[in-house]
N, C-alpha and C positions, 0 to 999 in steps of 0.2 A: 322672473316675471317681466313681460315687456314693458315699455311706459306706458302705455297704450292701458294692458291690463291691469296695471297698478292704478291709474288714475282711476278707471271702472271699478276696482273697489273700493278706493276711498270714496264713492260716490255711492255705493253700495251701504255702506257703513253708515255716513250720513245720513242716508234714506232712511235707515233701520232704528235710528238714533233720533231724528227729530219727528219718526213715527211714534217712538215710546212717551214721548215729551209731550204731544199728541193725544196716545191713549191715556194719558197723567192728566192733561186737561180735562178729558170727558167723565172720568173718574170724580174729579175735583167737581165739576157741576151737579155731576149726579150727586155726592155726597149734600151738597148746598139745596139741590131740590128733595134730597129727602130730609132734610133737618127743617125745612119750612114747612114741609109738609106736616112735621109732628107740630108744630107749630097752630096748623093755621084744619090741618083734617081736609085741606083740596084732594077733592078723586084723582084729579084729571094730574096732578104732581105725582100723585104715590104711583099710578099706572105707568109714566113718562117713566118714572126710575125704572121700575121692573125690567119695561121694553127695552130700556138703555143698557140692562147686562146683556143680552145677547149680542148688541155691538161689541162690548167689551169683550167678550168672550170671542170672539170673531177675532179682533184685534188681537188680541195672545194668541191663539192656533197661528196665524197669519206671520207674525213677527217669530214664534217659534220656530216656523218654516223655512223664513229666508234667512234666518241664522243657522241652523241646518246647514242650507244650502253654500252659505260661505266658508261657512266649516270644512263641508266637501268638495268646492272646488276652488277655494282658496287657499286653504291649508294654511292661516295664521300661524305667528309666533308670537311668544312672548306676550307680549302688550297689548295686541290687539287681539290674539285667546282669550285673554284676562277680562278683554271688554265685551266680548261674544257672550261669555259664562257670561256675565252681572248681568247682559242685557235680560238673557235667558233669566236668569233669577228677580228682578226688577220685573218685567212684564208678568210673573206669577204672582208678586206681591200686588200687581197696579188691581188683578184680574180679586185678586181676593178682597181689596178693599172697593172694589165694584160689589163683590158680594154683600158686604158689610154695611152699603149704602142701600143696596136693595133690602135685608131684615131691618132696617132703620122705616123704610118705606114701609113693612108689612104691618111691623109693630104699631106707627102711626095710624095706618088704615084702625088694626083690630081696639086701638083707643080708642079713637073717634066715633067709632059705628057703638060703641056702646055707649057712646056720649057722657064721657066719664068728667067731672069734673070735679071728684073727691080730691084728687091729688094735684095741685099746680102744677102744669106741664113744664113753666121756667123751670121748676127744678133743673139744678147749677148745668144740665146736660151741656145748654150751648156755648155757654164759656167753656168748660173742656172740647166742645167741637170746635172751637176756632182756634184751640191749640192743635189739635188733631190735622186741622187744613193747613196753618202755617208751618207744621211742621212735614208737611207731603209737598208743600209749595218749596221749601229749600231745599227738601232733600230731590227734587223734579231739578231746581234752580244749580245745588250741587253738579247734578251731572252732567247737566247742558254748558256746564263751565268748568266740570273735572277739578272743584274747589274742594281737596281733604278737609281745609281748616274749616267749613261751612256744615260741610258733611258733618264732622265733627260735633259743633253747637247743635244740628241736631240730634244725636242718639245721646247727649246731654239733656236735653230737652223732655225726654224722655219721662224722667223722673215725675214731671210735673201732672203728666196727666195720671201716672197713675196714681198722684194723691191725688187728684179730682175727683178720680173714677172712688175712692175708696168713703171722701167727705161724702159723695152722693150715695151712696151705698149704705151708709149709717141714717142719712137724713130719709130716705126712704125706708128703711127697719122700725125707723121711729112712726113714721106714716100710719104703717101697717099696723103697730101694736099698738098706735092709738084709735087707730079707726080699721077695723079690719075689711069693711067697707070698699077699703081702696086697695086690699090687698093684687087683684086683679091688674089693676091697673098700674100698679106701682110696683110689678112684678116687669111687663111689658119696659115699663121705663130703664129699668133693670138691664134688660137685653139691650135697649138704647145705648145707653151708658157704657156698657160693655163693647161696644161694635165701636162706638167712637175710639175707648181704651185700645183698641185692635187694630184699627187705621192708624193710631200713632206707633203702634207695636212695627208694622210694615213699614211705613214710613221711615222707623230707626233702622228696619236689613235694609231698605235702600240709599241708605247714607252710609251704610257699611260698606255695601258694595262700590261705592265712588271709592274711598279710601282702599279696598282690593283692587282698583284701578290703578289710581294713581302710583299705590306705593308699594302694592304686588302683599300687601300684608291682609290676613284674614282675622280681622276683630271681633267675629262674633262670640257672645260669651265672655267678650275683656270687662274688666270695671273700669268706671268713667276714670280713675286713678290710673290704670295702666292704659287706660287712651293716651292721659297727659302725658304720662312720662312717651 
């Protein structure tokens, strides 16, 4: 490769890279405008999210494309294949916790329009959502710095939302069989809770995949014990 063309692809790569970092921000706000929205029942938030997946969804075909493209007329090795695949894999994860924000936003809507106030909406959902976001923020922050040890803390991190998801899960059972009233709606919160549990789920393969970067090793499926060692 000339010098010429080598610097074109590292500049290539770049692009591809602080696009994905990019599409991790818009994800990230969408998630924040659909958790206010179940919050708060604004029209105009829950539609803003919806519209916002078809950017997202643009943004993954788009970034799928010109990793393709460098594939085939760059012809990587090693290290930087390594970062092609993750990218590929990371932007599927970014595209489906887009998704996860948009059923956060519907759920929202389908409470609100019934004007349900059997069941406190605090229910613990958004303390498990700002674990959910901190953990998409490092694992975003991981790769824009190729940090294993970062990446690391969080599919560690992991653990925690799914006890969240599980304490909310029973305190909502309880809801139900005491008021079945709220069953409806404490069913939607359900799906809530679950989508957030989801985002963390994605969040933990994109911290996986930093560490497929950096150390060329594929941890999926490892336990947090064979991390450490």
């Amino acid at each position: 490769m000339t010098e010429h063309a080598s610097k074109q692809y590292d500049l290539d790569l770049d692009s591809i890279r602080s696009r994905v970092l990019q599409m991790g921000g818009l994800v990230e706000s969408q998630i924040r405008r659909a958790l206010e929205a179940f919050g708060s029942g604004e029209r105009a938030l829950i539609e803003q999210v919806i519209a916002d997946d078809h950017r997202v969804n643009a943004m993954e075909v788009a970034l799928d494309g010109d990793c393709s493209q460098v594939i085939v007329k760059r012809q990587p090795a090693a290290g930087d294949l390594r970062m092609i695949f993750a990218i590929t894999k990371t932007v599927t994860d970014l595209e489906r916790i887009g998704d996860e924000a948009r059923k956060i936003a519907r759920m929202s809507r389908s409470i609100h329009e019934r004007g349900a106030q059997s069941v406190p909406l605090a229910v613990d959902v958004r303390h498990a959502a700002e674990l959910a976001i901190a953990m998409l923020q490092r694992s975003l922050d991981a790769f824009a710095r190729l940090d294993a040890e970062a990446a690391a803390e969080v599919i560690r991190a992991d653990a925690g939302i799914d006890s969240e998801f599980r304490s909310i899960l029973r305190q909502l059972i309880t809801f139900m069989m005491e008021d079945p009233r709220t069953i409806s709606t404490a069913l939607d919160i359900v799906w809530i809770a679950k989508a957030v549990e989801r985002i963390g789920d994605h969040a933990k393969n994109m911290a996986e995949y930093v560490i497929y970067i950096v150390k060329g090793t594929d941890v999926r499926h490892t336990s947090p014990e064979q991390l450490e060692a």
